[in-house]
Every structure is written in C-alpha cells, then in structure tokens.
C-alpha positions as YAML, in Angstrom:
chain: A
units: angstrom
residues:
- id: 1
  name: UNK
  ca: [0.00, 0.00, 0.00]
- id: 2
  name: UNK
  ca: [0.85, 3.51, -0.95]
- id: 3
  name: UNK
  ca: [0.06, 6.97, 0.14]
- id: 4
  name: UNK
  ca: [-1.28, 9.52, -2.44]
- id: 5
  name: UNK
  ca: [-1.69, 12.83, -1.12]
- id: 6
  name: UNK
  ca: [-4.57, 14.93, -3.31]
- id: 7
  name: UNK
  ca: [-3.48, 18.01, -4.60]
- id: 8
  name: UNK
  ca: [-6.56, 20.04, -2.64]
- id: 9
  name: UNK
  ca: [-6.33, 18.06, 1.01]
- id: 10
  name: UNK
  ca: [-3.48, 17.21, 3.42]
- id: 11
  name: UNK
  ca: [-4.69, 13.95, 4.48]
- id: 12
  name: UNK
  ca: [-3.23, 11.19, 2.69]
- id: 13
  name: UNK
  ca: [-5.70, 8.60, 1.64]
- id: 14
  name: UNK
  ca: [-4.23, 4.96, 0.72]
- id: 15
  name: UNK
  ca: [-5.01, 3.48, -2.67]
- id: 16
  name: UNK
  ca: [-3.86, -0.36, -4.23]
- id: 17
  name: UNK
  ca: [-0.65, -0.38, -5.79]
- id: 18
  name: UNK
  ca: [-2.46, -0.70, -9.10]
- id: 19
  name: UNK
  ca: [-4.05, 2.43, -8.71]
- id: 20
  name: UNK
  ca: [-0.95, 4.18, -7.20]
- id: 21
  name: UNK
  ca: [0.40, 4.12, -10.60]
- id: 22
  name: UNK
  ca: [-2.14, 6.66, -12.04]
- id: 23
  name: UNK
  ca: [-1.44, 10.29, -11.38]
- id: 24
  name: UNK
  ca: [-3.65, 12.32, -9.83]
- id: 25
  name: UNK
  ca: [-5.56, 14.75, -11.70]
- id: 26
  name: UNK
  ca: [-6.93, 17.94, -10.81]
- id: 27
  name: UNK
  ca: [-9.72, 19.23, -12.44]
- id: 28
  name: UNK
  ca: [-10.22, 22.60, -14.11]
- id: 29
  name: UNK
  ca: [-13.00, 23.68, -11.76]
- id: 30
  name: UNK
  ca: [-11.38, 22.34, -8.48]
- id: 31
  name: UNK
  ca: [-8.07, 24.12, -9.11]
- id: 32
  name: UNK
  ca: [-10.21, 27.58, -10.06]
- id: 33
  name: UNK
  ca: [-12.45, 26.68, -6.83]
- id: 34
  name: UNK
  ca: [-8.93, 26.77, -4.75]
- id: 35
  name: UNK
  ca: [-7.69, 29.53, -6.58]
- id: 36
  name: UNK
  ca: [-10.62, 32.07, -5.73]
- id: 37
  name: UNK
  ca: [-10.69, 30.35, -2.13]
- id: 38
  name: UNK
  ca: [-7.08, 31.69, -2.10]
- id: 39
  name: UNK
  ca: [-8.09, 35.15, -3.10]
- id: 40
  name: UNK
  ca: [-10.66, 35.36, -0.58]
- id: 41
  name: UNK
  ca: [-8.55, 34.33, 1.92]
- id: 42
  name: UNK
  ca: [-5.88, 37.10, 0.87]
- id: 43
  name: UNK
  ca: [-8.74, 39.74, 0.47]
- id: 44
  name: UNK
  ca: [-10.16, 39.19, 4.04]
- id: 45
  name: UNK
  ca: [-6.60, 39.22, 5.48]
- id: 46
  name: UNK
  ca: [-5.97, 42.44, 3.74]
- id: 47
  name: UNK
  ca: [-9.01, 43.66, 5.51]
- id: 48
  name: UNK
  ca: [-8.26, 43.13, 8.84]
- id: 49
  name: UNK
  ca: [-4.84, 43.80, 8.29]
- id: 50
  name: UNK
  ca: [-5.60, 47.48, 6.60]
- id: 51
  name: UNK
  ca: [-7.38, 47.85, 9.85]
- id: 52
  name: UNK
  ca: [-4.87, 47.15, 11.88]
- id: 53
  name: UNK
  ca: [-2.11, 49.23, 10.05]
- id: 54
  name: UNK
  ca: [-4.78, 52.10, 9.66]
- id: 55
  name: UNK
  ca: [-5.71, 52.81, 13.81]
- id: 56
  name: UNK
  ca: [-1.81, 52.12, 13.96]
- id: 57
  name: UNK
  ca: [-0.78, 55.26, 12.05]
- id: 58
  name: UNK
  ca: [-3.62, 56.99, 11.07]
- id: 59
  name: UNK
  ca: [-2.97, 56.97, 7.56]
- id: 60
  name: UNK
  ca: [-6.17, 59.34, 6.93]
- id: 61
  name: UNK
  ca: [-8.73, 57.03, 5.51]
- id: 62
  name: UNK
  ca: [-11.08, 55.96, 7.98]
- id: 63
  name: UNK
  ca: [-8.20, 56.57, 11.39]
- id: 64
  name: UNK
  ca: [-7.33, 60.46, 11.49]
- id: 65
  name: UNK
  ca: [-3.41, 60.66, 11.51]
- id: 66
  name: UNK
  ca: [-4.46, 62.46, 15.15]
- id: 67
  name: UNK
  ca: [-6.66, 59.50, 15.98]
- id: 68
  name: UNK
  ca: [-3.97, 56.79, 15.54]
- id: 69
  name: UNK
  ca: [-3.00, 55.05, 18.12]
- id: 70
  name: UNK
  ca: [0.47, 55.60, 18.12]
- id: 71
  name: UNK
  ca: [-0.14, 58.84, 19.08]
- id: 72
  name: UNK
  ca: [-2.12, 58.25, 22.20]
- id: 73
  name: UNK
  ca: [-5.16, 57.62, 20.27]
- id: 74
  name: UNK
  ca: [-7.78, 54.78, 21.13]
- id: 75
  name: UNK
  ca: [-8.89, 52.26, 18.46]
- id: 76
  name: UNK
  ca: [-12.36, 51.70, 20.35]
- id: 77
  name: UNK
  ca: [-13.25, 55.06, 21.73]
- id: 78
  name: UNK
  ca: [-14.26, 56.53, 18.74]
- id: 79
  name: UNK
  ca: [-16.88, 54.11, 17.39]
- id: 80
  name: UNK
  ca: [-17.73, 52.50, 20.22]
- id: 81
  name: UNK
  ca: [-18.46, 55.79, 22.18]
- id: 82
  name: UNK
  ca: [-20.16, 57.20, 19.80]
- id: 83
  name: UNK
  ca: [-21.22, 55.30, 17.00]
- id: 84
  name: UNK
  ca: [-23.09, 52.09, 18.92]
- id: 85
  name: UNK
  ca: [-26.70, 51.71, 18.91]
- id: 86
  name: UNK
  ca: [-29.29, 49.25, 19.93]
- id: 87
  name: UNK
  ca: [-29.58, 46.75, 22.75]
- id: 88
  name: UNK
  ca: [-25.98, 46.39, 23.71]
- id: 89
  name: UNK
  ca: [-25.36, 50.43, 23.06]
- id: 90
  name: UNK
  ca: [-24.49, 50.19, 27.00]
- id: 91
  name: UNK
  ca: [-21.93, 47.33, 27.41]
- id: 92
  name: UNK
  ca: [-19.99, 49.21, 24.29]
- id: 93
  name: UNK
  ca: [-19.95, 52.28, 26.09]
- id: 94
  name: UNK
  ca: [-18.47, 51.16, 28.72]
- id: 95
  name: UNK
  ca: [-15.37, 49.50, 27.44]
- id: 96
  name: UNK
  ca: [-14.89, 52.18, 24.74]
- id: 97
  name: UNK
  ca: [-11.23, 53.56, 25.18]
- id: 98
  name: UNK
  ca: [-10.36, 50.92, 27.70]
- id: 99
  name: UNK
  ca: [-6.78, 49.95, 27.44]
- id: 100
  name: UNK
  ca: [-7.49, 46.22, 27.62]
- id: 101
  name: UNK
  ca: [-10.52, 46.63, 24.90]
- id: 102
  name: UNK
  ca: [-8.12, 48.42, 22.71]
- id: 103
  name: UNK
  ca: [-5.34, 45.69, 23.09]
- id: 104
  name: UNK
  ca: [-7.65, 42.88, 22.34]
- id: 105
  name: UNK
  ca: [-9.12, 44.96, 19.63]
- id: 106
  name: UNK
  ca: [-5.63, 45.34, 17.99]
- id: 107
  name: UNK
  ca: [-4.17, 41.84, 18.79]
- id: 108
  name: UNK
  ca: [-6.76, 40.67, 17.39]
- id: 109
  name: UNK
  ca: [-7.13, 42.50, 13.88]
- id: 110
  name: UNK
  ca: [-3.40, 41.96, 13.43]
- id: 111
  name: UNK
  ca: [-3.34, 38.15, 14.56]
- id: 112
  name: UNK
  ca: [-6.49, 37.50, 12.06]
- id: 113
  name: UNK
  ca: [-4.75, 39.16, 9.24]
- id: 114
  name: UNK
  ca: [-2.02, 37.97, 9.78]
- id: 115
  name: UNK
  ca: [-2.93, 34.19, 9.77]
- id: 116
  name: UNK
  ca: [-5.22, 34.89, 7.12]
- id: 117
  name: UNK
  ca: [-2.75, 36.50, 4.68]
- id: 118
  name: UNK
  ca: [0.06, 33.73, 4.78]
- id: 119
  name: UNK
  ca: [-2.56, 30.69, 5.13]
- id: 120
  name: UNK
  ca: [-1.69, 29.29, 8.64]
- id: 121
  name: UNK
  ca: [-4.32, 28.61, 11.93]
- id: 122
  name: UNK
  ca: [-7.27, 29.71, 9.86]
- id: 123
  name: UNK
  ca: [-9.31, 27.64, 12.12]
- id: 124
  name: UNK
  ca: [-8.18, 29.80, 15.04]
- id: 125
  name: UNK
  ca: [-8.57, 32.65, 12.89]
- id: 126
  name: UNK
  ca: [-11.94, 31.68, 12.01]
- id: 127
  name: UNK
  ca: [-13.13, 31.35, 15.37]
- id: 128
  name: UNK
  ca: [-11.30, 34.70, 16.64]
- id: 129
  name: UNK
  ca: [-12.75, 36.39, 13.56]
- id: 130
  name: UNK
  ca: [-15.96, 35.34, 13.77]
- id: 131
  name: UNK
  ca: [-16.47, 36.36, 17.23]
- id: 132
  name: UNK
  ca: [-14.72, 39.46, 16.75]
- id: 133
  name: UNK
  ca: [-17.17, 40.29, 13.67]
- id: 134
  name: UNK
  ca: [-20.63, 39.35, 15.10]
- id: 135
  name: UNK
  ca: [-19.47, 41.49, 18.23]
- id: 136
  name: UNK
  ca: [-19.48, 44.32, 15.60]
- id: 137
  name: UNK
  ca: [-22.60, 43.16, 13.96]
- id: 138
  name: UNK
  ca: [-24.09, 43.58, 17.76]
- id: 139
  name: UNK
  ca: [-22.90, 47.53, 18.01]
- id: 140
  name: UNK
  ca: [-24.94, 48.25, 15.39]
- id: 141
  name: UNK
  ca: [-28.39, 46.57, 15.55]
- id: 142
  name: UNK
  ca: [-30.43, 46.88, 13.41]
- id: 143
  name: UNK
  ca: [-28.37, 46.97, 10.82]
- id: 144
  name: UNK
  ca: [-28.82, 50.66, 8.51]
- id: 145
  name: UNK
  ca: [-29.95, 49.16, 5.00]
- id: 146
  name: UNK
  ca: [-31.34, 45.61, 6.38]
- id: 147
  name: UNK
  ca: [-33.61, 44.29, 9.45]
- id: 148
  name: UNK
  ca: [-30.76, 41.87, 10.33]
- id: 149
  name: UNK
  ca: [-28.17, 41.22, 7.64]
- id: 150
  name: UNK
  ca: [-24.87, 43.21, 6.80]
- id: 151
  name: UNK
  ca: [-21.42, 42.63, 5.71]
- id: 152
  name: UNK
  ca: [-19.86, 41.78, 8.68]
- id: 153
  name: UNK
  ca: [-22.06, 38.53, 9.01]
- id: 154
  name: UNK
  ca: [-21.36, 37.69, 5.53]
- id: 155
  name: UNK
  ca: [-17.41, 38.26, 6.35]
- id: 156
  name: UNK
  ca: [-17.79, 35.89, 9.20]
- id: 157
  name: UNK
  ca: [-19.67, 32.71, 7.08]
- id: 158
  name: UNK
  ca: [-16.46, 34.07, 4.43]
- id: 159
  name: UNK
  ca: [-13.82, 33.04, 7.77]
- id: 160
  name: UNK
  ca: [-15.43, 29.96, 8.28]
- id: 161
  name: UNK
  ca: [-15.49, 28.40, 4.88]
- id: 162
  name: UNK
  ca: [-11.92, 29.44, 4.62]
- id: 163
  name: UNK
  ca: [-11.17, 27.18, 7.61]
- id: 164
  name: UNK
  ca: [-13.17, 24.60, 6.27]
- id: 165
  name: UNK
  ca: [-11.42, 24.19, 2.87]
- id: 166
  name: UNK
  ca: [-7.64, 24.79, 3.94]
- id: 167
  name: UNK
  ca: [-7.56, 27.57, 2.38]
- id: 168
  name: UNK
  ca: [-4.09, 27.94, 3.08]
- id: 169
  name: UNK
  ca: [-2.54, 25.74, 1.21]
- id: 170
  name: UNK
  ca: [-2.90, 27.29, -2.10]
- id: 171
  name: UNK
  ca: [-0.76, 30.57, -1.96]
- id: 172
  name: UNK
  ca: [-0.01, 30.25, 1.32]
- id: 173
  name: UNK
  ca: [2.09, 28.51, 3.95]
- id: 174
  name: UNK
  ca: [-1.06, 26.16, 5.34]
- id: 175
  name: UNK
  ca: [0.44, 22.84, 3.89]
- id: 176
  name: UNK
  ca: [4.26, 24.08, 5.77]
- id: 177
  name: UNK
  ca: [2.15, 25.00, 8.88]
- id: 178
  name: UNK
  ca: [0.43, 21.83, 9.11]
- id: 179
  name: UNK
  ca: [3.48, 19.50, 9.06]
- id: 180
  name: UNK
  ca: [4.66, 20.98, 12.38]
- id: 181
  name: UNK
  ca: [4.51, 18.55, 15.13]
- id: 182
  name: UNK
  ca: [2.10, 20.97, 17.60]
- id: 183
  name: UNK
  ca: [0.30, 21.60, 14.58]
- id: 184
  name: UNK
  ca: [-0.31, 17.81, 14.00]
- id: 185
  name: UNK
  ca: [-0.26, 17.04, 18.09]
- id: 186
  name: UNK
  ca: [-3.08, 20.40, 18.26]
- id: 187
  name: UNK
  ca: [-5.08, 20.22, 15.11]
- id: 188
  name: UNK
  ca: [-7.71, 23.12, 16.33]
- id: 189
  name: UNK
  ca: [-4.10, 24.90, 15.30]
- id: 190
  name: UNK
  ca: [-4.22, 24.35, 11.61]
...
C-alpha cells in the first residue's frame, strides 16, 4: 500500500498499488475553486490587516493621523463611544477607550490578518474572527440598509469556509504550517 496525497487536502488517503500508478488529476473547476478560495482568503486578510495598520498610524482614511494610536489615540473610543446603537449600546460604552478593549481589539485584527494573509491557523482565525465580527454586527443593531443582515455577518460565514477548505494551502504557507509537530499534536491549530 501507498500513500497519495490529493493536490486540494493534506490527508493522505491509501489506494492499491495498481491504482498508485495513475497520477492524480486535478480538475479545471477544483483548481479555479482553490484559486478564488485563495483570493478570498488574501482579500479578508488584507481587511483586517488594513485595519490594523490604519488605527496604527492613522494613515487618513477611515483613522485620522491624530486618531492613531500611536499617538495616544484609542482604536475603540471613537466608534464605540459614539457610533453604537441598539440593545448592547451600554456594554460598548463602557469598554470604549479601555486599554485592555483596545489591546484585544488590535491583537486581534493583526493576529487575524495575519494568519489569514500567509494561510496558517485559519481555524483559530476563524473562530477569533468570527467572534470578533458578530461582536461588531451587535454595536450596530439593526443593521442601517437591512432588518438583520450586513457585511460583517457575511465576512464571518467568508472566515469559516476558509477554515473549512484549507484555504491555506494554495498561496499560502497552510500545507508548511500543518506539518509541524504541535500543529499535528493540536489540530484546532491548523
């Protein structure tokens, strides 16, 4: 018996040694299917990356260069002091500008992107980014233009396929990352 590793999966599966003559072949539409799941997966890191870099240095676009937070700026006071509404209007208000809030705010964007962008522990970045992104949807219910739905839910079912598909391994490090031994010992890692 053989191993023959598919071109879209890390798991191995074990054929006859008849069959492990024959190549595998990847078809047009699965190779175009990992390809766009790649470019997601770069796009969304890019988002939450920009973010990150943006409330950083306040590059102008949506973080004032006097807002950033390398210049004793807070990444959470603004919105979340001022911007919330709806039923949880009071728990944002009171950990807008918090040091802690900010810090996990920050961490977080940065980790998310980060993992996202090179293709590794995108099922811890699913689960960080997902609860990160509905506790956005929450500052803002309703939503403006929708009773319920907006973009950050639809970025968060985005994260979750991504972890469900590894994602990672095409333009990105997730087939590297997944051959470490706490990555194989932890799987909730890859």
């Amino acid at each position: 018996m053989t191993a023959v590793q598919h071109p879209t999966t890390s798991k191995a599966t074990t054929t006859t040694p008849r069959a492990a003559s024959v190549p595998v072949v990847e078809t047009t539409k699965s190779k175009a299917t990992r390809f766009t799941l790649a470019g997601l997966r770069l796009a969304l890191g890019w988002v939450f990356l920009w973010a990150f870099i943006d409330k950083v240095f306040g590059l102008g676009l949506a973080t004032p260069e006097k807002g950033a937070w390398i210049n004793g700026g807070s990444p959470t006071k603004g919105f979340l002091g001022n911007a919330v509404a709806g039923p949880f209007e009071g728990f944002y208000h009171s950990i807008a500008g918090a040091a802690w809030a900010d810090w996990m705010f920050m961490l977080g964007l940065a980790a998310i992107g980060t993992a996202l962008i090179l293709g590794v522990g995108l099922r811890l970045a699913a689960g960080a980014g997902t609860l990160l992104l509905v506790m956005m949807w929450t500052a803002v219910l309703p939503p403006e233009n929708n009773p319920f739905m907006d973009d950050h839910l639809i970025y968060a079912g985005v994260l979750v396929v991504l972890a469900l598909t590894a994602a990672g391994e095409t333009l990105g490090l997730g087939k590297v990352w997944a051959k470490l031994p706490i990555v194989q010992r932890l799987p909730w890692l890859k």
